[in-house]
C-alpha positions in Angstrom: 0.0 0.0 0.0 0.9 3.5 -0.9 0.6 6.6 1.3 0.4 10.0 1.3 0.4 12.4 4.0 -1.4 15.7 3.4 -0.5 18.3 6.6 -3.4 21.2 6.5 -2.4 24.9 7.9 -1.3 28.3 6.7 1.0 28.0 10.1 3.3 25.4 8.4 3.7 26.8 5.2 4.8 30.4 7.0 7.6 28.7 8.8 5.8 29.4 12.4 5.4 25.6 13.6 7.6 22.4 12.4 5.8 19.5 10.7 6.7 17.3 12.8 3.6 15.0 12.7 4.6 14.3 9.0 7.8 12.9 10.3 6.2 10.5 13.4 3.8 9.3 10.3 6.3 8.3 8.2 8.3 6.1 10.5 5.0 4.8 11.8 4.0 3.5 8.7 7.6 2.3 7.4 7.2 -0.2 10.5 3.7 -1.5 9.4 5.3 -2.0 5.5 3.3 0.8 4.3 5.7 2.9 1.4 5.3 7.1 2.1 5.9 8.1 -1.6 4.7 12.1 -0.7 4.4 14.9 1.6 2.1 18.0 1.1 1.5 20.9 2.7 -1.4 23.3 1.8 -2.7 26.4 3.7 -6.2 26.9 5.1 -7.5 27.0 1.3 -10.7 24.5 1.0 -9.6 25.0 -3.3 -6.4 24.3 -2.6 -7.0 21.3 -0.7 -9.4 19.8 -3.0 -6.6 19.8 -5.8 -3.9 18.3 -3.5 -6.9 15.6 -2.5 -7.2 15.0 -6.6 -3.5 14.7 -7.1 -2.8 12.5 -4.0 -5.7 10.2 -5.7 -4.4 9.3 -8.5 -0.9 8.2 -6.7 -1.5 6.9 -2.9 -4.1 4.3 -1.7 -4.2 6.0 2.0 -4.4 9.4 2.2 -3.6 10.9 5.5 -4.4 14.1 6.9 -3.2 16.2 9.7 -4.7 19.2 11.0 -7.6 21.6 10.3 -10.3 19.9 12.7 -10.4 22.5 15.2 -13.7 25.0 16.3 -12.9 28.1 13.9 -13.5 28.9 10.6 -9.9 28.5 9.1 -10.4 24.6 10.0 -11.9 23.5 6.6 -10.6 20.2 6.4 -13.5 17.4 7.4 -15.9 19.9 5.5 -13.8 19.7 2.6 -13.3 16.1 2.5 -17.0 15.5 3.0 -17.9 17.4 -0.2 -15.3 16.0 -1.6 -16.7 12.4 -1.0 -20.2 13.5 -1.1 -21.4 12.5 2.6 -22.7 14.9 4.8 -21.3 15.7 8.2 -23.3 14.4 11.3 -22.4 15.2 15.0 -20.7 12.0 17.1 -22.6 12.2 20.1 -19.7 10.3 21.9 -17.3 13.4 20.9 -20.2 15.8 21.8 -20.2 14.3 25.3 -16.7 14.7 25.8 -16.5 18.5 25.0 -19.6 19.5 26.9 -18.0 17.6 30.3 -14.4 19.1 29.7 -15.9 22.3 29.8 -18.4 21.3 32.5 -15.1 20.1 34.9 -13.1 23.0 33.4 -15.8 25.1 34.8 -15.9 27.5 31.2 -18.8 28.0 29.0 -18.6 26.3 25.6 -19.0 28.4 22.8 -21.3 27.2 19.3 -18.7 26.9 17.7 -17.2 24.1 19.3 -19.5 22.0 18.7 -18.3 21.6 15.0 -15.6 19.8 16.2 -18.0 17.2 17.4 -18.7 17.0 13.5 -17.7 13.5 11.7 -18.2 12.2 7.8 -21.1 10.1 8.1 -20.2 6.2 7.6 -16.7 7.5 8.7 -14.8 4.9 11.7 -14.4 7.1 14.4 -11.7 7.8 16.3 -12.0 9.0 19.9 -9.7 11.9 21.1 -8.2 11.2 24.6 -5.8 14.0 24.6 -8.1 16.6 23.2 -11.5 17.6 21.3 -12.3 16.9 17.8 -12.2 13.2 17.1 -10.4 11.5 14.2 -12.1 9.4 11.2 -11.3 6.6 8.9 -12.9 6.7 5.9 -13.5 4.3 3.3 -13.9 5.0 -0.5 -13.5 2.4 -3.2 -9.9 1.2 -2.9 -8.7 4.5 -0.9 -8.6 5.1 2.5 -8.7 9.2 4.3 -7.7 8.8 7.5 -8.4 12.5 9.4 -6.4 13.3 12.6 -6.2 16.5 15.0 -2.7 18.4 14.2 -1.0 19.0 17.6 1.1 15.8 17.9 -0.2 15.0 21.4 -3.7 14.2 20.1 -2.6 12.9 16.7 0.2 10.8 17.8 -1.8 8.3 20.4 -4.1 8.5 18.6 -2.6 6.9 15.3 -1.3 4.0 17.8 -4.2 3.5 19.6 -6.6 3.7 17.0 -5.8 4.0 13.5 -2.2 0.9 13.5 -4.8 -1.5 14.4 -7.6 -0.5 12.5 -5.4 -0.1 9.7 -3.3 -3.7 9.9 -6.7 -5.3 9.9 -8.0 -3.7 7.4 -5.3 -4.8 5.3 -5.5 -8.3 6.7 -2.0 -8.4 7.6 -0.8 -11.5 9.6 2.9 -10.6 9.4 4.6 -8.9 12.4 6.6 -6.6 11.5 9.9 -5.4 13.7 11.7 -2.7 13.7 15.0 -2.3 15.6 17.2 1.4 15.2 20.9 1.1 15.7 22.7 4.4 16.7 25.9 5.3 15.2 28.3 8.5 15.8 31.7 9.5 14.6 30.9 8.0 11.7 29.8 9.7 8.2 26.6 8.4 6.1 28.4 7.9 3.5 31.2 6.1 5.1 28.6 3.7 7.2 27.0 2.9 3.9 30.1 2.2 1.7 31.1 -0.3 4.9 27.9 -2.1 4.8 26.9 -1.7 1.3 26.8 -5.6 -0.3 24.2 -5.6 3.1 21.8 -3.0 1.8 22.5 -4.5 -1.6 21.2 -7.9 -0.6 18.6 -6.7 1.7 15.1 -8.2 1.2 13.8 -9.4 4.9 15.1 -7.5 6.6 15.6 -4.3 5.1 18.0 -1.7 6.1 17.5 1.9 6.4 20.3 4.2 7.0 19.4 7.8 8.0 21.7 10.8 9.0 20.3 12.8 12.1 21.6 16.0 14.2 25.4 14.8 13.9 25.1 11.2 13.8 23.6 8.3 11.5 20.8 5.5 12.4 20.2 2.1 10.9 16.7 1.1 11.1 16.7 -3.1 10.4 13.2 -4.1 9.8 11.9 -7.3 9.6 8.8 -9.5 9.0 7.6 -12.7 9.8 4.6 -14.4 11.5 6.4 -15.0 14.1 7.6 -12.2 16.4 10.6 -14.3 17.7 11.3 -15.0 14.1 11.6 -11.5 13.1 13.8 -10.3 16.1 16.4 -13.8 15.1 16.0 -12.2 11.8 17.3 -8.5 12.9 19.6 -10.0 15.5 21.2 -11.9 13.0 21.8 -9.0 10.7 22.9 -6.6 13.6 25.3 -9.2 14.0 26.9 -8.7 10.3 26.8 -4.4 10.6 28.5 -4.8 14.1 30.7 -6.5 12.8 32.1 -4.1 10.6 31.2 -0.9 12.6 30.8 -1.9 15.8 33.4 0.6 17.5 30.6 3.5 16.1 27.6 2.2 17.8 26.2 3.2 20.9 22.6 2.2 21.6 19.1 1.8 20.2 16.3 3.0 19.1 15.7 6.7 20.9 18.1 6.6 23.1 20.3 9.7 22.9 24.2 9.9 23.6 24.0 12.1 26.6 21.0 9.2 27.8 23.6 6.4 27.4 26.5 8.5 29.2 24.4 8.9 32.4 23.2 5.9 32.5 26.3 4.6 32.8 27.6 6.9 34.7 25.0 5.9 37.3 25.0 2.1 36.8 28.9 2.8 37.7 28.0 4.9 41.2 30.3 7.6 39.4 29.9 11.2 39.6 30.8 14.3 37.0 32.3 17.9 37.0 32.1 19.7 33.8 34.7 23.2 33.4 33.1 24.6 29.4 34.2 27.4 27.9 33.1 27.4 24.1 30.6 25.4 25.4 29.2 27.5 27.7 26.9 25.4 30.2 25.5 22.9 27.4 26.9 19.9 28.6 25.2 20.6 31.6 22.2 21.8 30.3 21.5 18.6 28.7 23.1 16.3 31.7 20.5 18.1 33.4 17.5 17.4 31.5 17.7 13.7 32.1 16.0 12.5 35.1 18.2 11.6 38.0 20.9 13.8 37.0 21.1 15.2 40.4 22.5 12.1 41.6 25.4 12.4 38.9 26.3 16.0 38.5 28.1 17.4 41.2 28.5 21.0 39.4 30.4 22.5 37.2 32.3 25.8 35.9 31.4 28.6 33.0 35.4 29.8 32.4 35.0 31.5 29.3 37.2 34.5 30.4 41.1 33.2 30.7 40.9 35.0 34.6 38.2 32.2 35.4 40.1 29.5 34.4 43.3 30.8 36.0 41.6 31.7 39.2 38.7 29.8 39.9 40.1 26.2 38.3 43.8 26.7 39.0 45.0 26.6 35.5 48.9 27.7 35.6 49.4 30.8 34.0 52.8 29.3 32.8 50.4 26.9 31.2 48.3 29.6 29.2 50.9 31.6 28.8 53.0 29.2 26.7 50.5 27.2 25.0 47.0 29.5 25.1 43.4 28.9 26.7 42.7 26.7 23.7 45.2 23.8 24.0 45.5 20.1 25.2 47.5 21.4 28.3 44.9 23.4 29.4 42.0 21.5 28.3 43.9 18.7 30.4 44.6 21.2 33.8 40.5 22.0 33.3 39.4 18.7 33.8 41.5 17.4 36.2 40.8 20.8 38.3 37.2 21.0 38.1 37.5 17.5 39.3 39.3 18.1 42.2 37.1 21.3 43.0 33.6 19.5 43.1 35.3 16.8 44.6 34.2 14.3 41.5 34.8 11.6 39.9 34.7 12.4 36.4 36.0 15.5 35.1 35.5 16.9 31.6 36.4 20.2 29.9 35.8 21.9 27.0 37.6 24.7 25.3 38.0 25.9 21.9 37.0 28.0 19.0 33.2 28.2 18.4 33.7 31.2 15.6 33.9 32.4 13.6 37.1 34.8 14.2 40.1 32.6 14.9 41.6 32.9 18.4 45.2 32.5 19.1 45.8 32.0 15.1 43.1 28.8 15.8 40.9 28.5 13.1 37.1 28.1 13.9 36.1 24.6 14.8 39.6 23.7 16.6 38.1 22.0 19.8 40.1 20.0 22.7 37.9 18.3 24.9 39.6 16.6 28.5 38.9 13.9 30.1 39.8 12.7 33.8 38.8 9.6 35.8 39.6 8.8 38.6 42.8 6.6 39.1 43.0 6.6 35.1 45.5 8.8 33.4 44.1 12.1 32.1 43.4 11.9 28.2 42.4 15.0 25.7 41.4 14.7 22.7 41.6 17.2 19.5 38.8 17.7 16.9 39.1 20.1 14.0 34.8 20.5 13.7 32.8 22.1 10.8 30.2 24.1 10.6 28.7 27.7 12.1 29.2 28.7 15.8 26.1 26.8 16.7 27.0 23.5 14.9 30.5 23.6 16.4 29.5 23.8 20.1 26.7 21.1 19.6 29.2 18.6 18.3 31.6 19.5 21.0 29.3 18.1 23.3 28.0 15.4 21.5 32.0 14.3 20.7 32.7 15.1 24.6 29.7 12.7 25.5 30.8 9.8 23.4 34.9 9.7 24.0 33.6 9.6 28.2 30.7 6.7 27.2 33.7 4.7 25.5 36.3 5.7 28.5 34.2 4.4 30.6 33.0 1.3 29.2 37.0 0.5 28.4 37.0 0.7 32.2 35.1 -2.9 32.1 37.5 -4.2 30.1 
């Protein structure tokens, strides 16, 4: 089956919200075998829409929509659908009941107009809305499915899983499970992770490999299917096996894990605590340390030194050391971390200091990075990175390079 996802709102198309609806649907449906062939996006035009309904006719067998379902006049989509089809649109008293008590508990008046968003495409499936107001529908047509869903992703998204997957894989009488299993790579290129596993994605029939390049690192998504669920994970397990094999010493965890979410959990499972000293940096690696739960129990603090004064007087960095080799060098990334270490009384400390941009400092070109590294009773290490990219792109790979050398420091601890 072929699909097409049609998001609805002037809002997208003038930059002021991300599409990130189109992006959950498409790796939704890539795990139920369903092919995603287009996206479109059209504004609040009821014309407009009708052609992009014509054209996605005559080339997808599901046509999905996003958005447009809400109580004000600008929400045109059901109504244009429903002329569109020629059905009429009939109030769901189940969706009616649900807006009159939120606003009954809420203690607010409901206003006539929300009671459109109690409005469904009669001989539409309905789906209920348990994160908001206007219901979704499932509509049959001939061959084609419309499939109608709320816009903000925390009423579409549950939604799809709780009501549309299932309604959906039995419609299409599928017996297959189908697996999916994501494999996270970093330091490594696209292009290079491909051109080490390419005879794989060359041979690739059950399961298929999908390689995609996110914010600075690079996924595999192995997919299999089989009627057996047991079957299908020996099947990806088998062929995570082979792509291991070859780039094992990139990977670092699965499916939506996150670099910084593999670091502290390790750091915690090890009863081990961190200092951080940043100066290009300044405060990120923190900043995300901190927004993972239980990071209180692993961060003991940390220093802002982006002024040479702070790293001379508050971390102890010798001014013989700055003096003959700079702010932005090994030896001082080396003194940070070992002194911001010893100043929070940690166990881990790691530094960070460089050239974000884009002037050079201390004839450093932009992107010249040294990131240090001390654990306890383990030999300091520092590593240099000559990054690409603006200002923000730099100091976003600094910390995701500063996460994954400590995540591999540490696990060489085990071995």
């Amino acid at each position: 089956m072929h699909a097409e996802i049609i998001a609805v709102g002037s809002e997208l198309l003038l930059g002021q919200i991300v599409n990130t609806n189109a992006r959950f649907l498409s790796r939704t449906l890539a795990d139920m075998g369903i092919n995603v062939y287009y996206h479109t996006v059209v504004g609040d035009n009821a014309s407009r829409l009708k052609a992009a309904i014509e054209v996605a006719e005559g080339r997808a067998d599901m046509i999905i929509f996003t958005g447009g379902l809400g109580p004000t006049k600008d929400d045109l989509t059901k109504e244009t659908i429903a002329t569109h089809l020629g059905r009429p649109l009939i109030t769901d008293e189940q969706a009616m009941h649900s807006i009159e008590a939120y606003y009954s508990r809420v203690g607010r008046t409901m206003s006539a107009n929300n009671r459109k968003q109690a409005l469904v495409i009669e001989g539409s499936e309905v789906m209920p809305n348990d994160h908001g107001m206007a219901p979704g529908m499932i509509v049959s047509k001939q061959n084609q499915l419309y499939l109608l869903f709320p816009g903000p992703p925390k009423e579409m998204e549950p939604m799809f899983l709780t009501y549309a997957r299932p309604s959906i894989m039995n419609k299409l009488q599928v017996k297959e499970k189908i697996i999916s299993r994501v494999l996270r790579f970093f330091g490594i290129g696209e292009s290079q992770l491909e051109t080490e596993i390419e005879d794989l994605l060359d041979a690739q029939s059950n399961p298929t490999i999908a390689p995609l390049a996110g914010d600075g690192e690079v996924t595999l998504r192995i997919t299999a299917k089989h009627q057996s669920e047991t079957a299908a994970l020996e099947l990806i397990s088998d062929t995570e096996k082979l792509i291991l094999s070859r780039v094992g010493e990139y990977f670092y965890g699965y499916d939506e894990t996150s670099l910084m979410s593999e670091l502290s959990e390790i750091v915690k499972e090890k009863k081990l605590t961190i200092a951080a000293a940043e100066s290009l940096t300044g405060g990120m690696f923190q900043k995300e340390l901190t927004s993972i739960p239980g990071a209180g129990s692993l961060l003991m603090g940390g220093v802002v030194c982006y002024n040479p004064e702070v790293k001379k007087n508050v971390l102890k960095v010798k001014p013989e050391t700055i003096a003959k080799y700079g702010v932005v060098s090994a030896e001082c990334a080396s003194e940070l971390a070992e002194n911001v270490a010893t100043l929070m009384r940690s166990d881990i400390g790691i530094s960070f200091t460089g050239v974000a941009g884009p002037e050079e400092l201390e004839d450093k070109p932009a992107g010249t990075v040294f990131i240090g590294i001390k654990i306890k009773n383990q030999p300091t290490i520092v590593e240099e990175l000559k990054l690409g990219g603006n200002r923000t792109i730099i100091r976003i790979r600094t910390v995701q390079h500063g996460c994954y050398r400590l995540l591999k420091e540490i696990l060489n601890l085990e071995e």
